[in-house]
Every structure is written in C-alpha cells, then in structure tokens.
Phi, psi and omega in degrees: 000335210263317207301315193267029178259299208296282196324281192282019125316329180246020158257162172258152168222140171253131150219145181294114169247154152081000170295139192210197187221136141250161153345081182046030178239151170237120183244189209189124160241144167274076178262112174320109184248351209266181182233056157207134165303164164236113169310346172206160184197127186242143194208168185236142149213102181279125170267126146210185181104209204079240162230146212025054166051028189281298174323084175246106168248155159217144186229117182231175195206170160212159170234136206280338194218167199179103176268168178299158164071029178234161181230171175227154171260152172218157176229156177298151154280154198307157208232130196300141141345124181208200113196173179115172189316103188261148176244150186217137176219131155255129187218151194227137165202129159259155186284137195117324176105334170325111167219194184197162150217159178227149207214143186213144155265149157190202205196121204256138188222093182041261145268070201197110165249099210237155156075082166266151180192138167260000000 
C-alpha cells in the first residue's frame, strides 16, 4: 500500500471536468490531481455531428506548465452555425506520457451549444 501512495505521489494525473457549451463555444477543465507538476501539457477538443455531420472541429493547445491540485480552463475556436446532435472528446497528454480523454454529447441549436452531458 505505501509503495503505491509514493508511486502516485510523484506522478502527474489528469482529469477532465466541467465540459460545458457556450455561445458557439465548447470549454473544459483540466486539472492536474497527481503530486507532481507538469511541465508541458498538450490538449485537444474535437467537435463533430450536427446534421448531415458538417460540423467537424479540432482545436489544440499547449499549456506550458500545470501544478498539482491546480486546474486550467481551455476552449474551442468557434464552431461553425449549425444545428443537431454533437459528440464532443477532449484529450489531455503531460510530458511523461500521462494522458486521458473524456467524451460528452450536446446538441448544437444555431449558435448555441446546449444540454452537454458527460
């Protein structure tokens, strides 16, 4: 038990929360829960669907730093006029190899991205 409380002490671990729609926007947070910073954090948040699937986005970043317990918000570039059903993946990778992804539906209504559920 203690060697794997040490082991994830000196590691980083991520997690997604909190994807939510904005005004022809899609956010996210990233929080670091592990007990080491990360020095480069690189991230995703791919948009598709709507009707007859024209809405394809991907939006990437980097963040240069992330301390443990701490979190960052990150956002989409605007997501075209639409409407109809979105699959929204948000992916996280720390320098280290450590990554995650989290998957959401919501439903895009012209500029408007409502009901997101994880």
């Amino acid at each position: 038990q203690q060697d794997n409380a040490a082991e994830l002490k000196g590691t980083t671990r991520l997690v997604i929360e909190n994807i939510r729609g904005r005004i022809n926007k899609i956010s996210a947070d990233i929080k670091n829960v592990g007990g080491q910073d990360t020095e480069s954090l690189n991230w995703s948040i791919s948009v598709t669907g709507g009707l007859l699937k024209r809405i394809d986005l991907r939006t990437t970043g980097s963040i240069t730093s992330l301390l443990t317990q701490s979190e960052t918000t990150i956002i989409t570039d605007r997501i075209p006029l639409g409407l109809g059903r979105l699959e929204i993946t948000v992916t996280g990778e720390a320098s280290g190899g450590t990554s995650v992804t989290q998957t959401a539906k919501g439903f895009k209504l012209f500029f408007f991205v409502i009901g997101v559920r994880m």
